[in-house]
Steps between C-alpha positions, in 0.01 A plus 500: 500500500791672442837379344718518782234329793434247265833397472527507908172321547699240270856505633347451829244325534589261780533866712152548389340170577647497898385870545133400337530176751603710808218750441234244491601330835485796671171572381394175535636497860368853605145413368521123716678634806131494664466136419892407557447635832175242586739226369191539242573148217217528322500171322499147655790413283703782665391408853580123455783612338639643811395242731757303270751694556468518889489112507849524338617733737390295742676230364269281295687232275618697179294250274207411749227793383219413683297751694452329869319783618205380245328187517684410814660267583526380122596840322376647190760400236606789293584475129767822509855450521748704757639725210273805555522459914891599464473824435272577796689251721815677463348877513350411830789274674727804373267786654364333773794562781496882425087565461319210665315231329196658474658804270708202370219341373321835434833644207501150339188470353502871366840446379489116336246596232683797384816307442403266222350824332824641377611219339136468318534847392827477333439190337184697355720797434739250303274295326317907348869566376566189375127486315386825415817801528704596808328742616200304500593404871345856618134349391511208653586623828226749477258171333590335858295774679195423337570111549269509814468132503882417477587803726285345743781213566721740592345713741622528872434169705378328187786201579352199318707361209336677213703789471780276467360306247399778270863653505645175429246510201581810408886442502448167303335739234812694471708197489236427172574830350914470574632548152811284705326157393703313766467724804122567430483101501644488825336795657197330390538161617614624816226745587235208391681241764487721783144631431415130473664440838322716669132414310325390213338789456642662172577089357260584176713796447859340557327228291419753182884626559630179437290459152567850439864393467438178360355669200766764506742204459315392198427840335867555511791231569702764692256481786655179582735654765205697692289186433817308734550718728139544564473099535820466676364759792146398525580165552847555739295750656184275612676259618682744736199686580369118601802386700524804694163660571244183451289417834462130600152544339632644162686161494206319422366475122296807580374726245426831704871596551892423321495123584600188337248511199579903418885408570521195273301671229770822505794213487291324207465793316800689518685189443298497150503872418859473611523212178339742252753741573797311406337321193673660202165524274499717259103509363230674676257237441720263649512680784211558544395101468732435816392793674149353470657184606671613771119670601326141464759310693478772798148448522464174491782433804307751693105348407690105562693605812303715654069454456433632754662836444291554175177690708514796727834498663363614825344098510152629768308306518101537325355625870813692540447647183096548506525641862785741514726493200226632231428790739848635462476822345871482309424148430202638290478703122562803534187629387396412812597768709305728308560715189668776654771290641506280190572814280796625752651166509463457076625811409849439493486180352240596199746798470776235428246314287529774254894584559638177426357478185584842381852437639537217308386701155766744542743238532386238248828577318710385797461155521714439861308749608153411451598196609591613793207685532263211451672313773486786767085525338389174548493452911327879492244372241452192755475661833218751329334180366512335816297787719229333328522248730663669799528876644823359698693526182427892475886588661680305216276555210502902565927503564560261179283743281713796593749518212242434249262746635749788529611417099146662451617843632854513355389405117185700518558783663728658340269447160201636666679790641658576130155581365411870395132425695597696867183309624610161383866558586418573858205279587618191289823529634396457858216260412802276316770576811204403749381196376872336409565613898201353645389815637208573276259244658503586819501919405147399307362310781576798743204656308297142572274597804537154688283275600335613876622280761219336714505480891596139459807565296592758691477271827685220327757796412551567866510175630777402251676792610460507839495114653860480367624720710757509769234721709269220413680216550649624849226357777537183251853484598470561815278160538705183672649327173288284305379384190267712312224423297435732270442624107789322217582878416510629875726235584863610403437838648430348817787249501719801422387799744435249773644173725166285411533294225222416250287237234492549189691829202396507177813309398385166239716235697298561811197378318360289759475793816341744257246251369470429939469877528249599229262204581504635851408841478217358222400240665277427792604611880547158570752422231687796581524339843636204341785645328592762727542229744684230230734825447594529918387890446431709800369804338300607189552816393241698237598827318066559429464650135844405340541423185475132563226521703296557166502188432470328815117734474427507172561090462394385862293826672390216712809367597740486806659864405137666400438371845801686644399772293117508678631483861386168526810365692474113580605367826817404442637815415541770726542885394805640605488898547692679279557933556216708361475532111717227436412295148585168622305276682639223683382166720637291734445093406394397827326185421 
């Protein structure tokens, strides 16, 4: 690169990063304007998601988060908080007098994903400068376009909380690398209070943060002021995210969400990390006993105060568990979806497997540094660990490997490319530049003839895609309200596109109407009687070969939905007519 752009791609980088961020929404948006259009959320996070926020339109009570339209007339109780709904809320009370609420509705959820994706890509941008050189930035912007996994938070109508959390992540590791001790300690603690207030999902990385500074602290004294500040915010922070944002639910000892055990454990342990800090102890060792200390005492308050928070957070129950939760596909390794997809989503975090370490080398000397670098390391090296036991953590474990991936390509390119060997120089160069970006997996498996896709797969391919739909769901709507019975993951969409309100989403609190739902399409005709009646429903509604329905046939062919599936409709049901070459099937209860 030549002198002069190098210096510009330096002097303004900030310039860079919003143009890089303002090019990928518009091609994000151009490539989903087909599915913004369909009011297309593809997830059930993102469809419950904006059921939420139309229940606060509507007026719900700010800290009363349960979803009436499910599981009427109890409600499913929902472990989110109302920080993510905001930003939706306001786009569509703002836009809604001049386009309608239907377009209202329609801009919000492609615009709320690509909002918290600027802030992630600076922080990434920062944390490159801070770590590697300052024009490092430019690779880990490029990195981010091979991060399919954490991309995929971002993308158009994708409005659950996880984008949010990984660029609160993602700042907090720039607030690690902030060679200002005090304002990294604060940008830190802060970023780790709200991410907590809005879930617990990134708690074992906030968690290695915290030790991260702890041993920082003792490694060298003068860490004692990012060490405060860190404690000071976390804590301060909680128990604002707490009073403000936590449901009526969240107020009870649960463990799923930031309630009274997760609170009192931030207070407890910032209070103590906040004691290290002003302790005037000179020796290592010494520090390093109370840190250890400090480590026991944490523990044991949590394990003595809290048992019952020391399992699965989500707290399902065995049958829960055994009959819908170990079928999740995130909540599985991610071997599991194959080795294709396992290779796409480990190649940026094996990439930053061999980065780190090489990063660290070449800055042995340094001792601030590297221990900077270990701290900004050690939640990468965990979320990679961690897709050994589930895909889900694919988004964070791909955007924390970025700067040590991209330290491949800036210390090794330039080496390669030195070398008198034209054939090394050019092929090792790119070899080296695609691997530290992530792109050399998925160039390889381009050259991977896949694996043929059966006429099953490709049915369960177009049912997924097609029952969703608005075009779908229409003659559903147009139905005299009721309450649906129908599949845990078909649920939210129809609570969202329609009046009729359902049983049972694939959310862990509503334990007892999925367990209801998956014994009745399993079970016998008669017991889906039973609990379609218990339940007041006056439809079921089928979606024949989706996903779920692989289950349902492959763990009860003989049951009440392989039934369904035969055309052997009992009595009390009564097929309701739907327009030709329409996926759904759906029944009046009229017995």
């Amino acid at each position: 690169m030549p002198e002069w752009l190098l210096e510009k791609v330096e002097r303004h980088w900030r310039w860079v990063v919003v143009s890089a961020w303002l090019g990928l929404s518009a091609y994000m948006l151009f490539f989903a304007r087909g599915q913004i259009r369909g009011f297309m959320l593809g997830d059930t996070d993102d469809n419950m998601r904006m059921s939420q926020v139309r229940a606060l339109i509507a007026g719900q009570d700010w800290f009363d988060l349960r979803q009436y339209k499910m599981n009427p007339p109890f409600g499913a109780d929902i472990h989110w908080s109302r920080i993510v709904d905001l930003p939706i809320a306001g786009m569509i009370l703002a836009l809604r007098p001049f386009i309608g609420g239907a377009d209202a509705e329609r801009t919000a959820v492609a615009v709320a994903p690509l909002i918290p994706l600027l802030p992630m890509m600076i922080a990434l941008s920062l944390t490159a400068r801070r770590l590697i050189a300052p024009a490092a930035y430019v690779l880990a912007i490029v990195a981010l376009f091979f991060a399919g996994s954490t991309l995929g938070m971002y993308t158009p109508e994708r409005v659950d909380h996880h984008g949010w959390q990984l660029a609160l992540l993602a700042i907090g590791g720039a607030g690690m690398a902030d060679p200002r001790r005090a304002r990294g300690g604060v940008v830190l603690g802060i970023t780790s209070a709200i991410s907590l207030s809005i879930g617990l999902e990134m708690i074992i990385y906030i968690a290695l943060s915290g030790v991260a500074s702890v041993l920082a602290w003792v490694a060298d004294r003068d860490e004692r002021r990012r060490l405060a500040a860190f404690a000071v915010s976390i804590g301060g922070g909680c128990a604002l995210g707490f009073t403000a944002f936590a449901s009526y639910a969240n107020r009870l000892p649960v463990c799923d969400a930031l309630s009274p055990v997760w609170l009192s454990d931030a207070l407890v342990a910032g209070a103590l990390m906040l004691g290290l800090a002003m302790l005037g102890v000179e020796r290592w060792k010494m520090r390093l006993s109370l840190a250890l200390g400090t480590g026991v005492i944490i523990a044991a308050f949590h394990a003595l105060m809290w048992p019952h928070c020391l399992t699965r957070l989500e707290g399902v129950s065995p049958e829960v568990a055994q009959l819908w939760l170990s079928h999740v596909r995130e909540a599985r390794p991610v071997w599991s979806n194959g080795w294709q997809v396992a290779c796409l989503i480990l190649a940026l975090p094996v990439a930053g497997l061999l980065g780190f370490p090489l990063l660290a080398w070449t800055v042995r000397h340094d001792r601030e540094r590297l221990r900077t670098l270990l701290s900004v390391a050690a939640p990468s090296l965990a979320a990679t660990l961690l897709l050994a036991w589930q895909t889900r953590t694919g988004p964070a474990a791909q955007m924390l490997a970025i700067p040590g991936a991209i330290a491949l390509p800036w210390l090794l390119a330039p080496r390669v490319f030195a070398s008198n060997n034209s054939l090394k120089r050019v092929v090792g160069t790119s070899v080296v530049v695609l691997l530290g970006l992530g792109g050399l997996v998925p160039m390889v498996l381009n050259f991977v003839p896949g694996k043929p896709t059966t006429p099953r797969e490709r049915a369960i391919g177009r049912a997924n895609g097609l029952c969703p739909t608005l075009w779908a769901m229409k003659p559903v709507a147009l139905l005299p309200k009721g309450i649906v019975f129908t599949f845990v993951d078909l649920a939210p969409r129809l609570i969202t596109v329609t009046h009729h309100s359902s049983i049972a989403g694939p959310y862990h609190r509503n334990g007892d109407a999925i367990a209801d739902t998956m014994h009745a399409f399993r079970g016998t005709a008669d017991d889906a009687h039973a609990i379609i009646l218990r339940h007041h429903a006056n439809y079921v509604l089928t979606c024949p070969a989706m996903s779920q329905t692989t289950i349902f046939m492959a763990e009860a062919p003989k049951g009440f939905y392989g039934q369904l599936e035969r055309g052997e409709v009992p009595q009390w049901l009564q097929p309701i007519p739907l327009p030709k070459g329409n996926p759904l099937k759906i029944y009046r209860v009229v017995g």
